[in-house]
C-alpha positions as CSV (number, residue, x, y, z in Angstrom):
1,X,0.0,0.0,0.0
2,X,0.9,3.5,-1.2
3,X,0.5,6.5,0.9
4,X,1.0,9.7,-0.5
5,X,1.3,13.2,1.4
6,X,1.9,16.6,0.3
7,X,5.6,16.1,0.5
8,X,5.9,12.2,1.4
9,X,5.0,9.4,-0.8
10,X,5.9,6.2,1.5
11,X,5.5,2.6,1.4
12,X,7.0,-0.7,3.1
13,X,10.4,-0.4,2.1
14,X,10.7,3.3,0.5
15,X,10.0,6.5,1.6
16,X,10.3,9.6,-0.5
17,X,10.3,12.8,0.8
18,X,10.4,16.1,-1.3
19,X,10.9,19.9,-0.2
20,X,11.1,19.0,3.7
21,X,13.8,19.1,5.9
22,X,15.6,16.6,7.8
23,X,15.5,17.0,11.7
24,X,18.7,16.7,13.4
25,X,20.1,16.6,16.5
26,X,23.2,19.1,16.1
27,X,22.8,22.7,14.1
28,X,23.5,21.8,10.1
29,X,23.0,24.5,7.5
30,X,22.6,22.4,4.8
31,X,19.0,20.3,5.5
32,X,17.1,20.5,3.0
33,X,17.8,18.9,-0.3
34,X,14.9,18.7,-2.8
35,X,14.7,15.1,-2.8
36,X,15.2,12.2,0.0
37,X,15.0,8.7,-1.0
38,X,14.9,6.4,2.2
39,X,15.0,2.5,1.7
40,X,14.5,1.1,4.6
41,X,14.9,-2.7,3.2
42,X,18.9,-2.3,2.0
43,X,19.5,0.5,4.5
44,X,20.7,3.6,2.6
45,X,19.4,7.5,1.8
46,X,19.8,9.3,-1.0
47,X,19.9,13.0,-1.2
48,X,19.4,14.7,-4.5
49,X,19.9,18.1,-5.2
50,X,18.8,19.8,-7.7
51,X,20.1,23.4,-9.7
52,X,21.0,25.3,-12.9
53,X,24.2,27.0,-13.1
54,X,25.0,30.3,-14.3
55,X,28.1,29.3,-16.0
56,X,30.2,26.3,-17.0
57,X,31.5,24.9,-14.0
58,X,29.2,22.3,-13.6
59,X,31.7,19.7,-12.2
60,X,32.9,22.6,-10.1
61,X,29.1,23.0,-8.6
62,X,28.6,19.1,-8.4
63,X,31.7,19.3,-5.5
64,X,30.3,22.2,-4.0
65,X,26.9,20.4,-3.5
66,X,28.0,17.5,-2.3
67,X,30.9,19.0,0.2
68,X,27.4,20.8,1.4
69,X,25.1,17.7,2.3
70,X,28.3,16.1,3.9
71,X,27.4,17.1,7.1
72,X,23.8,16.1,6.9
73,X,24.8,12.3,5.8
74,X,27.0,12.3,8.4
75,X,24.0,13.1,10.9
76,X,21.6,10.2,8.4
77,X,24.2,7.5,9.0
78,X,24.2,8.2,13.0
79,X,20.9,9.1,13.6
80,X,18.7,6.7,11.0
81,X,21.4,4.0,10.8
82,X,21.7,3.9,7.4
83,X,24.2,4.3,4.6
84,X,23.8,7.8,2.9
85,X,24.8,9.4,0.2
86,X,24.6,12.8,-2.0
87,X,23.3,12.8,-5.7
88,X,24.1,16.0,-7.2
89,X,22.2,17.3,-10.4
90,X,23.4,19.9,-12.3
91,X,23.0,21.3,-15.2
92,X,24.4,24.6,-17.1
93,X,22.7,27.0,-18.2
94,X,23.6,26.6,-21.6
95,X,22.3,22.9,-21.3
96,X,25.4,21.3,-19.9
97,X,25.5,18.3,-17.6
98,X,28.4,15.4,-16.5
């Protein structure tokens, strides 16, 4: 069974959560990334973010973005016990991605 929320769309295994932050224990700047994929059957969260980028330093930005959500995986793995990691999506604004 499906059950879908504004910004949650959850079932047994999978929980997705969009536009919502990420409660934490300790004070982290970054906790909000658009998307949050939480499996609970293998045990890992995925953060995406999503942007467009002015210019062409899209691998440049990808870094950036995921030197940002470090912290907040870091918090993921000790709070939710789970493996965690950052999906970064960027794209230039002259259409170019990695």
């Amino acid at each position: 069974m499906v059950r879908i929320h504004k910004s949650v769309c959850e079932n047994e295994d999978v929980t997705v959560f969009w536009n919502q932050g990420v409660h934490r224990d300790r004070e982290i700047t970054a906790n909000r990334p658009d998307i949050i994929i939480k499996n609970k059957k293998v045990k890992i969260c995925v953060l995406i973010d999503v942007a467009v980028h002015a210019d062409t330093s899209v691998t440049q930005k990808e870094a950036e973005k995921k030197l940002q959500y470090k912290g907040l995986c870091v918090e993921i793995q000790r709070k939710w016990n789970m493996n965690c990691m950052v999906i970064p999506v960027i794209t230039g604004a002259t259409a170019m991605v990695t």
